[in-house]
N, C-alpha and C positions, 0 to 999 in steps of 0.2 A: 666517461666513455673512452674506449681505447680509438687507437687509429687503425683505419683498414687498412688488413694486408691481401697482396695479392697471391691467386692459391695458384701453387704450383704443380703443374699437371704430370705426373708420372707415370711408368710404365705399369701396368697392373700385375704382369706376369714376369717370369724368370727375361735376360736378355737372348739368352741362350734357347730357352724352350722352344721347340717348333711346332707353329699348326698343326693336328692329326687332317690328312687328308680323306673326305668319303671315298669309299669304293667307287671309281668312274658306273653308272647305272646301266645294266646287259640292255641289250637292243632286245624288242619284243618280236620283232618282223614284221608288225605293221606299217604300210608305208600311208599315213594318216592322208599326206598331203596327195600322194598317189589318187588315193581315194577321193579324194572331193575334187580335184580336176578332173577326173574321171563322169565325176558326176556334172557337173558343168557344163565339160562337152557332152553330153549325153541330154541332156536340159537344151542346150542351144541347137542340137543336130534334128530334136524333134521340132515339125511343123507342126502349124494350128489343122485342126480336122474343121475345114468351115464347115462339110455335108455331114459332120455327126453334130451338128451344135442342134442343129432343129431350128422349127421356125421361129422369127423374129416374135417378144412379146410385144404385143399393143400395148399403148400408152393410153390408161384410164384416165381425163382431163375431169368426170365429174367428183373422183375423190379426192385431188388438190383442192377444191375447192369447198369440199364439206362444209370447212369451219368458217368460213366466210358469213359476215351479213349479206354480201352482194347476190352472192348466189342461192341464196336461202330466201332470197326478194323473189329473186327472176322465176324460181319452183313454185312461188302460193301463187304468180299472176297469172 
């Protein structure tokens, strides 16, 4: 067996050579962020409509209790 060497890390391209730069990207005119603040405030400025909610529903207590033996007692006596 040989001995290890250690690898020497080099430049892969010319020294010289320069980055090609991308074309900077055209603005579309959407202002994205415009938009969702927008919508936010418009979300937070609305209140709750309590008089269109309708009336409160009642709370059924014999169908929590269907699966029960306790209450399956209490119905045959």
């Amino acid at each position: 067996m040989g001995k290890a060497l250690a690898r020497q890390i080099r430049r892969h391209t010319h020294p010289a050579a320069r980055p090609e730069a991308p074309p900077p990207p055209k603005p579309s005119g959407i202002d994205y962020l415009g938009l969702v603040a927008a919508r936010v405030a418009a979300e937070a400025a609305r209140r709750i409509a309590y008089a269109e909610m309708g009336p409160p529903v009642p709370h059924n207590t014999t169908d929590d209790n269907a699966g029960s033996d306790e209450s399956n007692k209490e119905v045959e006596r």
